[in-house]
N, C-alpha and C positions, 0 to 999 in steps of 0.2 A: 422538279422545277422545269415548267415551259418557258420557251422565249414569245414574248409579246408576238403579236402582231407586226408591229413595226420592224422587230428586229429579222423575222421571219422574209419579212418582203427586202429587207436591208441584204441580204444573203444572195440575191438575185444582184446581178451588174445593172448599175444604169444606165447602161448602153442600152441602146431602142433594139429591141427583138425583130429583124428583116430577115424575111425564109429566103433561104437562094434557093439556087439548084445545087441540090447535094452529090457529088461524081460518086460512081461506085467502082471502086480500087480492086475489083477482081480477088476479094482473099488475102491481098498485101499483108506478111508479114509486119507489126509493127512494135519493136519491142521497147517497152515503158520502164525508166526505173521511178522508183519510190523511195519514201522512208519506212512507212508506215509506225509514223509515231506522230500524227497529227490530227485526234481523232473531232470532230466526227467526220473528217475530209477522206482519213485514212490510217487504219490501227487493223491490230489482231484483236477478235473478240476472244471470249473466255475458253477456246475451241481452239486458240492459236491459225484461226485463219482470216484471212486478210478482206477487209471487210470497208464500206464507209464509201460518202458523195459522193469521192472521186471514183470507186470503181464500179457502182452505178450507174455514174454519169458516163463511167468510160462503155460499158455494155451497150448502153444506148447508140453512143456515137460509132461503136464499131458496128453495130445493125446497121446505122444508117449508112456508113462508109463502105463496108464489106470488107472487113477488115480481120483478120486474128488479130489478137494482142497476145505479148506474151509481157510477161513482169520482173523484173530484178529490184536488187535492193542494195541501195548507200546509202552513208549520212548525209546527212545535208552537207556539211563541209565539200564533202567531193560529188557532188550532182551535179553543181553548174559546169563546173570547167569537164566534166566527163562527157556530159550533153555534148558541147562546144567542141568537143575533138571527135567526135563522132561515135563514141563507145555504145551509146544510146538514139534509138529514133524521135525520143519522148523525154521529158521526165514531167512529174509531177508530185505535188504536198505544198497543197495552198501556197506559190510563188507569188511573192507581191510582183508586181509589173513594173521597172523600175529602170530609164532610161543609161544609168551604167550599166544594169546587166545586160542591154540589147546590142553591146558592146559585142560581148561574147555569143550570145546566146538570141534567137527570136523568137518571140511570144506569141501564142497565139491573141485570137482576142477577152477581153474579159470575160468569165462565165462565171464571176460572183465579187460582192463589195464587202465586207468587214470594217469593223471600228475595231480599236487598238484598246484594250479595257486594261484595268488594275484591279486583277486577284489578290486575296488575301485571306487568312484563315478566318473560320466562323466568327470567332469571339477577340477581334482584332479591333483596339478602341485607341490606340495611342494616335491615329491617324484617320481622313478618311478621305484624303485626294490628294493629287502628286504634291502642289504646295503643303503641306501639314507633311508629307513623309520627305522630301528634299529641305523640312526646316529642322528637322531631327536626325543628327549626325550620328546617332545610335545604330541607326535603320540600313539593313542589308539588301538589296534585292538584287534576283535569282537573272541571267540572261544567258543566252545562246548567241557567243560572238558570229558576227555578221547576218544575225536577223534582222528584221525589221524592229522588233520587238527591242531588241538592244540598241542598236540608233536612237530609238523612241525616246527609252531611259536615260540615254545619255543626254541627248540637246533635250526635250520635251518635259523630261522630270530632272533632274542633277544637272551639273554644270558645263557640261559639251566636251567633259574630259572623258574621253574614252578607256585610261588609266582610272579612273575614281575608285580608291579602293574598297567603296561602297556596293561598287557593280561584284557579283562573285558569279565566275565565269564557268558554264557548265558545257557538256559535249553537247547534251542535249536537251529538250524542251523537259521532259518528263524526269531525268533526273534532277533538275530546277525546283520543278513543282513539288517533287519529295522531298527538298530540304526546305521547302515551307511549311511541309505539312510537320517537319518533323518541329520546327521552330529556327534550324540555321539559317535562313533569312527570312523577308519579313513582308516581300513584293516578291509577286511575280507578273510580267505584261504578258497579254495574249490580244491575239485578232478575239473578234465574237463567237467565234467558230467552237474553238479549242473551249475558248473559255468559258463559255457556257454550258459546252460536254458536260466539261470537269467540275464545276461547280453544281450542275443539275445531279450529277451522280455522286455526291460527296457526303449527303445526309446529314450537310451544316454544316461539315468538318473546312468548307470553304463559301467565301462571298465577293462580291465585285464589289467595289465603291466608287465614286467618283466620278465625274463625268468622261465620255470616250474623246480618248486622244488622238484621232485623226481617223481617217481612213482609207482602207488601201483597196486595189482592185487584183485578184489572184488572174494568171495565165499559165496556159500549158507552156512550157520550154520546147526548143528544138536545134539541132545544128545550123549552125548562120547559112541560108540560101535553101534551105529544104519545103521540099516540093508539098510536103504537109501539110502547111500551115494556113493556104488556103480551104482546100477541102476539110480540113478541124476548123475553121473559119465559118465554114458552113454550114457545118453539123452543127455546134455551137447555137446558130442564130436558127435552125431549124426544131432545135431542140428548145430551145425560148418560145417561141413562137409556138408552139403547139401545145407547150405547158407541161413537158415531159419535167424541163428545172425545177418549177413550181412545186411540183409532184415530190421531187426527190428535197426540194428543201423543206417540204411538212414534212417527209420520212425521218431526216437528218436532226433539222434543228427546231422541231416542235414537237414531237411524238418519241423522238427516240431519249432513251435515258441511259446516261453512261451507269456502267457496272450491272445493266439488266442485261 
């Protein structure tokens, strides 16, 4: 399964693409952490090596920057506030952009937009959008506390109860999605990103329904005041601007197939 057109060009930020002057950081050390459980943003392929947008996207901007990167890995749970204490120079796995978290943490600018969709397995007919599954008190769906995806569900599809014990709460995105596959719940939300991987690589076993419920803009993270975040500022709009994104969003989310 390809992603349309429209959805392919959705995956670009609709920030206007302006080239600056890109600074060159002399080789600066900069070290990144990740999930790598967010694919096609960023996952291990069949090889267990760490692959996807983001560290495409990142190769490019460390060209432009002069930059090493080096990589580590957390969950999502502890990535913001590790960012924020300085453990990390970086982090990144599609972060919505989201005025509390600039609280803690400063963003770069947006380098991609997503719509928030509702997965569900192939042959799923009890339901086919959030009203029809939020009218059916049977119905289980799958979230990752303090996603965006979990807010979504809770005010956007269910009651704004963040206790509903409809919601079944998981560590992570991907063992969520296994307990739909398996049949323990019965929903799971994703940005476009994710969801379209997963559903293009599925061979039926999953489908989207419904129409998208909002949409959010991803940014790179950084410690509050760091000297980064202009010059990724730069890269970013230089790398728009010359159609390198463009490039890596056919590679990602139109040509590439999850499980190939």
């Amino acid at each position: 399964m390809k992603l349309t057109a429209a959805l392919a060009l959705l995956a670009a930020s609709t920030l206007p693409a302006v080239a600056q002057d890109v600074p060159d950081l002399g080789g600066r050390e900069v070290v990144i952490v990740t999930e790598n459980a967010y694919p096609p943003l960023q996952f291990l392929d069949k090889s267990g090596a760490p692959v996807g947008w983001e560290y495409d996207a990142l190769a490019e901007i460390a060209k432009k920057l002069n930059i090493t990167v080096k990589y580590e890995n957390t969950s999502w749970d502890a990535m913001i506030p590790a960012v924020s204490e300085g453990q990390y120079d970086m982090g990144m796995t599609g972060i919505t952009i989201k005025d509390e978290r600039k609280e803690a943490v400063d963003f770069s600018d947006a380098y991609m937009r997503s719509e928030m969709l509702m997965i569900v397995r192939g042959d799923e007919s009890r339901f086919t959008d959030a009203a029809s599954f939020a009218a059916n008190a049977d119905l289980l769906m799958a979230a990752q506390p303090g996603t965006t995806p979990f807010y979504v569900g809770v005010y956007e599809v269910l009651d704004g109860n963040e206790e509903n014990a409809r919601i079944v709460k998981f560590e992570t995105f991907g063992a969520g999605l296994e307990a739909l596959k398996t049949g323990d719940v019965d929903l799971v939300l994703s940005d476009s990103t994710a969801a379209n991987g997963y559903v293009g690589g599925s061979n039926g076993g999953l489908k989207i329904i419904g129409s998208p419920l909002g949409a959010e803009d991803f940014g790179f993270i950084f410690p509050k005041g760091s000297d980064l975040v202009a010059p990724m500022n730069a890269a970013i709009a230089a790398l728009k601007a010359d159609g390198t994104f463009d490039a890596l969003n056919q590679k990602w989310f139109v040509d590439y197939k999850m499980g190939e």
